[in-house]
C-alpha positions as a printed Julia matrix, in Angstrom:
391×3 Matrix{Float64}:
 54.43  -70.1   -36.65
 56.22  -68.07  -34.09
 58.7   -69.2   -31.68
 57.13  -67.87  -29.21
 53.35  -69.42  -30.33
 55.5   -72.68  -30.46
 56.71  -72.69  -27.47
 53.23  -71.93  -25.75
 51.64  -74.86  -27.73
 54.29  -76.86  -26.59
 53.1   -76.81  -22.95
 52.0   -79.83  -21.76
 48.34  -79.6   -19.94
 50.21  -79.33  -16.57
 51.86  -76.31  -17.18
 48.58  -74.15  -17.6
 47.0   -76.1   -14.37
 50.01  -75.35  -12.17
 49.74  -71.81  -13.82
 45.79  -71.28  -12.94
 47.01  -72.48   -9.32
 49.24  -69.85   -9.19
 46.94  -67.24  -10.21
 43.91  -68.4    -7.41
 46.51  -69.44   -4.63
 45.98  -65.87   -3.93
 42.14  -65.16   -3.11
 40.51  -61.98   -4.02
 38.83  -60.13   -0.98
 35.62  -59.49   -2.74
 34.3   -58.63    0.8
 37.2   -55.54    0.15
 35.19  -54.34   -2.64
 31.48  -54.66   -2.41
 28.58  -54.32    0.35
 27.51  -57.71    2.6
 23.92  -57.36    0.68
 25.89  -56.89   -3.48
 28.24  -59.41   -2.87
 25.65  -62.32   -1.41
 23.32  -61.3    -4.36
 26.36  -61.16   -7.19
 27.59  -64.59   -5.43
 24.07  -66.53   -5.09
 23.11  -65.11   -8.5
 26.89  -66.82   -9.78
 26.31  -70.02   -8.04
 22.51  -70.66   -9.5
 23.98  -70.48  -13.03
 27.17  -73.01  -11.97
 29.59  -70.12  -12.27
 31.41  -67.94  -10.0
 31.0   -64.9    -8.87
 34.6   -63.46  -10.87
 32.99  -64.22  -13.83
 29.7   -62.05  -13.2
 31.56  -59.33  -11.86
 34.01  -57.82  -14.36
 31.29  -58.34  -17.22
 28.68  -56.47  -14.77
 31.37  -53.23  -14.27
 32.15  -53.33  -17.74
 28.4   -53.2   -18.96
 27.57  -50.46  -16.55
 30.12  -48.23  -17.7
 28.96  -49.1   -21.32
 25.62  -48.42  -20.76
 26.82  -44.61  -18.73
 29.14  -44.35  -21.82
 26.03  -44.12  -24.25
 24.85  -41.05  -22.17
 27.79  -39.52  -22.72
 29.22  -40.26  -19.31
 32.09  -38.75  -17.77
 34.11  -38.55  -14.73
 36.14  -35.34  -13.92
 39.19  -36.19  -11.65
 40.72  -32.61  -11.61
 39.53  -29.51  -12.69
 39.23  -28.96  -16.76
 40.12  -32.92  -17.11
 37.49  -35.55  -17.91
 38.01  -39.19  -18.67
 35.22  -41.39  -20.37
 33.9   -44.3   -18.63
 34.81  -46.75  -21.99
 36.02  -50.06  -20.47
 38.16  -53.09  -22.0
 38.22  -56.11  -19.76
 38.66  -60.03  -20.26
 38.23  -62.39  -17.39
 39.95  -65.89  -17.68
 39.81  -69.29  -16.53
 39.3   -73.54  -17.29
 36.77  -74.51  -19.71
 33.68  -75.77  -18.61
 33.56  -73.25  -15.64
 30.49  -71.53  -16.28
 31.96  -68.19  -19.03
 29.21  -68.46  -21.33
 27.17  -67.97  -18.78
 28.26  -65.51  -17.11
 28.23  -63.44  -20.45
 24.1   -64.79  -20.87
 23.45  -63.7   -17.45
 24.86  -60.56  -17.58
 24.85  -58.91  -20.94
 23.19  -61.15  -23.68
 19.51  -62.02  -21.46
 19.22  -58.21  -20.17
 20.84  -56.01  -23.05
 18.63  -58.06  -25.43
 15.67  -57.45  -23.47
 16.33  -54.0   -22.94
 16.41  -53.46  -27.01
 20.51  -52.82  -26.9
 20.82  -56.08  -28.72
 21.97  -54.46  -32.37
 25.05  -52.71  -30.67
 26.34  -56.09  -29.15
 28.9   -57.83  -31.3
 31.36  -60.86  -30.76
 34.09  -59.69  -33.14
 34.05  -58.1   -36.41
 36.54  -56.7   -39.59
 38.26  -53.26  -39.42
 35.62  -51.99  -41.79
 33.01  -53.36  -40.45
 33.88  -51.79  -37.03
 34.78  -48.32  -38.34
 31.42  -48.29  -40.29
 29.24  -49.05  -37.0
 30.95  -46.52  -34.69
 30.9   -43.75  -37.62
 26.64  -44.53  -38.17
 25.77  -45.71  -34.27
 28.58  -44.41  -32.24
 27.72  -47.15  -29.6
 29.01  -50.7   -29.67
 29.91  -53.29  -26.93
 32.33  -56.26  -28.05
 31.01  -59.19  -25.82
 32.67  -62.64  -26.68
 33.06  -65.17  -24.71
 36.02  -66.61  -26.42
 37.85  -63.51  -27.15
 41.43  -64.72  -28.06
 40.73  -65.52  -31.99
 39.36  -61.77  -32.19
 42.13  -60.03  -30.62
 44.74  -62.18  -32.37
 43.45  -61.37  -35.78
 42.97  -58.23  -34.92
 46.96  -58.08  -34.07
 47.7   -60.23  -37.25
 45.94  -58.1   -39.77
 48.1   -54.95  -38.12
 51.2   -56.67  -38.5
 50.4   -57.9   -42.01
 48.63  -55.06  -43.16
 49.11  -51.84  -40.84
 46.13  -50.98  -40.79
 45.99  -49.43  -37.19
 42.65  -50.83  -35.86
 44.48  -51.9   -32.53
 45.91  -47.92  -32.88
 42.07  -47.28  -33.49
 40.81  -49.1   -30.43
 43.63  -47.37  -28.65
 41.87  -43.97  -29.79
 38.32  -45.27  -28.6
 39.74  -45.74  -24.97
 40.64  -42.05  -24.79
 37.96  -40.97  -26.74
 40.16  -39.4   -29.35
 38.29  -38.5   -32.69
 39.67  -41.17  -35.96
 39.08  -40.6   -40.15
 39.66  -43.69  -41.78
 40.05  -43.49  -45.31
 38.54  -46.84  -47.85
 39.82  -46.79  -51.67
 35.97  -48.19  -52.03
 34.11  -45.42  -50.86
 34.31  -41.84  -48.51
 36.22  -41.59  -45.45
 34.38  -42.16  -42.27
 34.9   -40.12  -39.69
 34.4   -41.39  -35.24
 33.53  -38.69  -33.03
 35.07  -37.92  -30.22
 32.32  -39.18  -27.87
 31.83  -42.89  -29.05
 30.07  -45.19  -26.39
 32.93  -48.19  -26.82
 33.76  -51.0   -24.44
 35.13  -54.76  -24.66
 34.37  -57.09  -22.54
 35.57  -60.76  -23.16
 36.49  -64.25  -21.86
 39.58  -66.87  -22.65
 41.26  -69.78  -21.22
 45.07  -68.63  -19.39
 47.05  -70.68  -21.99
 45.34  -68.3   -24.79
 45.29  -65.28  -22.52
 50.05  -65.79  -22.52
 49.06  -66.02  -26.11
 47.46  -63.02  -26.82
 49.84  -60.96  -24.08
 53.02  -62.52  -25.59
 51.62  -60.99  -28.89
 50.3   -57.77  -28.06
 51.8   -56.6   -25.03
 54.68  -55.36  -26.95
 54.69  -51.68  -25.79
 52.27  -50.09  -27.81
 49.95  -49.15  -24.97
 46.99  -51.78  -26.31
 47.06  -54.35  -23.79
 47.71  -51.65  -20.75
 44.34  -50.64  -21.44
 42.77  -53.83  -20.88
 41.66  -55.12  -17.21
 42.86  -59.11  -17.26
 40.95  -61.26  -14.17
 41.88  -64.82  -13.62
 39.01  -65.47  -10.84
 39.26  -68.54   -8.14
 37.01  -70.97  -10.91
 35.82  -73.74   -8.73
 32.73  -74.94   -9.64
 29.77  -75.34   -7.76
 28.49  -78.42   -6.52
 24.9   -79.19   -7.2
 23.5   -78.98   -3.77
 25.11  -74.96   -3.84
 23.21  -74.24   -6.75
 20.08  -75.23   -4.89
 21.05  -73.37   -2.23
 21.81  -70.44   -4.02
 18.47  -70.39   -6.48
 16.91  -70.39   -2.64
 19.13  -67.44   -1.83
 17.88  -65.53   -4.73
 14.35  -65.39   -3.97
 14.91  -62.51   -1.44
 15.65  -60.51   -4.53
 13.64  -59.17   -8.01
 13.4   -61.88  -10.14
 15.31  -59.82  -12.99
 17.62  -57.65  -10.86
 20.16  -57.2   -13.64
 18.06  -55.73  -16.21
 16.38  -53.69  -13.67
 19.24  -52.34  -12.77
 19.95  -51.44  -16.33
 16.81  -49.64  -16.82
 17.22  -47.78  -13.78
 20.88  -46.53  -14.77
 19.67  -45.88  -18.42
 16.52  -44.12  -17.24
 18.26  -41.57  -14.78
 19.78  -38.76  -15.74
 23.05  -38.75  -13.55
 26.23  -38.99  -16.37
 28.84  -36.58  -14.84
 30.76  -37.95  -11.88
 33.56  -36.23   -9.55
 35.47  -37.16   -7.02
 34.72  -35.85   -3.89
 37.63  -33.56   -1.29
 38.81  -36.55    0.77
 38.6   -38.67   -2.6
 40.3   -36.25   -5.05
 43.3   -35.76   -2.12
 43.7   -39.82   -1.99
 43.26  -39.98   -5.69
 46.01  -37.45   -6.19
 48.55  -39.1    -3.98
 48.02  -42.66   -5.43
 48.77  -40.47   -8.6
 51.97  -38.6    -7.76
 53.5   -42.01   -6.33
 52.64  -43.89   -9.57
 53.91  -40.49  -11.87
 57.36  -40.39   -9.32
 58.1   -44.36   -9.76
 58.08  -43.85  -13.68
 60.44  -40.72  -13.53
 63.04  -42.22  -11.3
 63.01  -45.43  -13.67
 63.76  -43.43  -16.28
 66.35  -41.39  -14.31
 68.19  -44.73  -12.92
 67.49  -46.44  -16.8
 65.79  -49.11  -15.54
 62.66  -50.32  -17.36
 59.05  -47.96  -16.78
 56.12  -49.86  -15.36
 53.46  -50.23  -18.43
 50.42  -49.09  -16.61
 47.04  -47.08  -17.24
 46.08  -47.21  -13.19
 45.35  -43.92  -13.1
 42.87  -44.32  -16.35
 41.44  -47.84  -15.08
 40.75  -46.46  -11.51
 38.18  -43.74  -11.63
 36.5   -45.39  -14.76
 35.92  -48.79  -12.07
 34.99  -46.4    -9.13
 32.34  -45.0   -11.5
 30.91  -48.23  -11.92
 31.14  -49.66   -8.46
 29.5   -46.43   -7.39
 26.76  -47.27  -10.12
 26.59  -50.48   -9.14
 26.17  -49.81   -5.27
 23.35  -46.67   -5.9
 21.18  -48.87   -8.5
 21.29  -52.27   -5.98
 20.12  -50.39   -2.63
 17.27  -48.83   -4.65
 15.91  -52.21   -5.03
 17.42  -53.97   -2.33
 16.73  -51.15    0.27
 12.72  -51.0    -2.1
 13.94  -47.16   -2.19
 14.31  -44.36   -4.92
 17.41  -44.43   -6.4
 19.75  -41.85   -5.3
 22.44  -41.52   -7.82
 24.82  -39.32   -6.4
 27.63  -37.14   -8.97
 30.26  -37.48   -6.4
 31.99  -40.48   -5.89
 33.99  -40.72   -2.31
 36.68  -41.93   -0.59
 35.89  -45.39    0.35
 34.73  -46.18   -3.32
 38.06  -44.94   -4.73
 40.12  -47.34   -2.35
 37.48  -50.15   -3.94
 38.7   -49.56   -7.16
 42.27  -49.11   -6.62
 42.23  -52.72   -4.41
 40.75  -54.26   -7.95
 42.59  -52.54  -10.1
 46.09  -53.56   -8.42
 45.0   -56.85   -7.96
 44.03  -56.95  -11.48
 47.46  -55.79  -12.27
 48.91  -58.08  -10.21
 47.72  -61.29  -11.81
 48.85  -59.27  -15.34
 52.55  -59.18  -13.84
 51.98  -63.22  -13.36
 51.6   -63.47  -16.95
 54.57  -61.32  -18.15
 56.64  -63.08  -15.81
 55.96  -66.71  -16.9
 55.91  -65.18  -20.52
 59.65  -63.95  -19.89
 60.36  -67.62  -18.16
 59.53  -69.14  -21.74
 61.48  -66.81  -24.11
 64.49  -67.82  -21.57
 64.29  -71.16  -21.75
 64.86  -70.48  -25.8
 68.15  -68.71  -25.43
 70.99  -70.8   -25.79
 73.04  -70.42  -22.14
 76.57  -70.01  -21.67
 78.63  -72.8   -21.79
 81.52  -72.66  -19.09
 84.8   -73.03  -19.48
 86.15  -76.72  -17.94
 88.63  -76.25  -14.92
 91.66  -77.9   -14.76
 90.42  -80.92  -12.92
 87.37  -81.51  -15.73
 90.5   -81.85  -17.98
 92.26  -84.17  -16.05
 88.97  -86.2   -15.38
 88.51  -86.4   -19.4
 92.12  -87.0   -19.86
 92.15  -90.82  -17.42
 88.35  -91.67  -19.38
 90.11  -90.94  -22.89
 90.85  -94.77  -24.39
């Protein structure tokens, strides 16, 4: 066992509750992010199941981009230079807080009913992955314990280098892979594979799995971490909420599935205003890495500028498809995405980042408390002291 894996399963229970305090001491705005009408839908629709409404989001982004992914969906955010919409994300929090859920509500009920249920998988070999995306090209990792996966997918790279965390690193950019079996022919991914991960963990597996893999490779940068506020709700709420939900389609998820999968809208921009703010946020993100390396001080390990328009995408998605129904209008699924959606996905995506910087920080506070600290040398009156209490 590492020393590192040792010293997380040394923590005592209190550590990872004072830790989850940390992380929902500071409340996400979700009133920042999405309409009055999404957000009492997404929140009622949370609260019926006994979950919350962090936990149905990020799975809910993720799936849309998925499903926009397996049309091929792109978003251009300058001129010649297209990024695909494929999305990892894991959301965290306490057991017993409603995860499973969250995943049933979202992706297992309405991907299953919408005949996607063959490209859903919970975790899976290097060869059994590579074979799927060479024959399907569209797969969606959905567990909601995600932590054994991603740690055996880290152990059988370090034991046997066999690059599948290089190869999921190749899916998020869409970069074309031959993989090469002494069994049988190489199999080749194309370029446009529909690939996204969405999963769940508790925080004391979540340090786990950072400790492991955020070692500078680029894998975990990819990945959007949410720790949620995970308070349950009482039973009276749930009432409440079920009550709440009547104003809406009885399946509103899947509906809004079949609506996104049924329209023909896969190309995104960013509009003027958008593009201009998009840019900036870019230059001062590209500046702050050159004058780290300039002043050799360590380089922020980011992928905002990837994350951002791939979220905007699906919080414009999300938006267009829920005023069709709530509004009872035609969808209107616009290609460009503006200004006000942009600054949506940049206040999730830094928050999101935020919490990450949480985790590398109390990661770095247990690899210190390993190293042996300096020993001072005594003064002259700690020798004097020892010299009276010597017999």
């Amino acid at each position: 066992m590492s020393s590192i894996k040792r010293t997380i399963n040394q923590q005592c229970d209190e550590t990872w509750a004072e830790l989850t305090r940390r992380f929902i001491s500071a409340t996400f705005k979700y009133e920042n992010m999405l309409s009055p009408d999404l957000y009492l839908f997404l929140n009622s629709k949370a609260i019926s199941i006994g979950t919350n409404i962090g936990y149905i989001l990020l799975p809910l982004l993720t799936t849309i981009n998925y499903l926009m992914s397996r049309k091929n969906g792109k978003i251009e955010i300058r001129e010649g230079y297209n990024l695909n919409l494929n999305t990892f994300a894991i959301f965290v929090g306490p057991p017993t807080t409603g995860k499973s859920s969250a995943f049933k509500a979202v992706i297992s009920e309405p991907l299953s009913a919408f005949g996607l249920f063959q490209e859903i998988i919970s975790s899976t070999t290097t060869s059994g992955l590579t074979k799927k995306l060479s024959e399907t090209k569209k797969v969606l990792i959905a567990n909601p314990e995600i932590s054994e996966y991603l740690l055996k997918l880290f152990k059988n790279d370090d034991d046997n280098c066999n690059g599948e965390s290089q190869l999921i690193c190749k899916l998020f950019s869409e970069e074309s892979s031959n993989i090469n079996y002494a069994t049988e022919h190489q199999r080749s991914i194309d370029e446009n594979i529909a690939f996204s991960i969405i999963g769940a963990t508790q925080v004391k597996f979540m340090t786990h799995i950072l400790s492991k893999m955020d070692n500078g490779g680029g894998f975990m940068d990819r990945f959007l971490v949410f720790v949620p506020t995970s308070l349950r709700p009482l039973p009276d709420q749930q009432v409440t909420a079920k009550r709440q939900l009547e104003d809406f389609q009885k399946d509103t998820i899947f509906q809004m599935y079949a609506k996104l999968n049924d329209h023909n809208t896969n190309a995104f921009y960013l509009d003027d205003q958008a593009l201009r703010y998009f840019v900036q946020f870019e230059t001062e993100i590209i500046n702050n890495f050159n004058d780290a390396l300039l002043q050799g001080t360590p380089t922020v390990k980011s992928k905002k500028t990837d994350l951002v328009p791939r979220i905007a995408v699906a919080i414009h998605c999300l938006e267009s498809v829920f005023a069709c129904f709530h509004q009872n209008s035609k969808l209107n699924l616009r290609e460009d995405i503006g200004l006000n959606t942009v600054k949506k996905a940049i206040y999730f995506v830094d928050f999101l980042e935020n919490q990450k910087e949480i985790f590398s920080s109390f990661i770095t506070h247990l690899n210190e408390e390993k190293i042996v600290k300096k020993v001072e040398q005594p003064s002259s009156d700690d020798i004097v002291s020892a010299m009276l209490l010597c017999p």
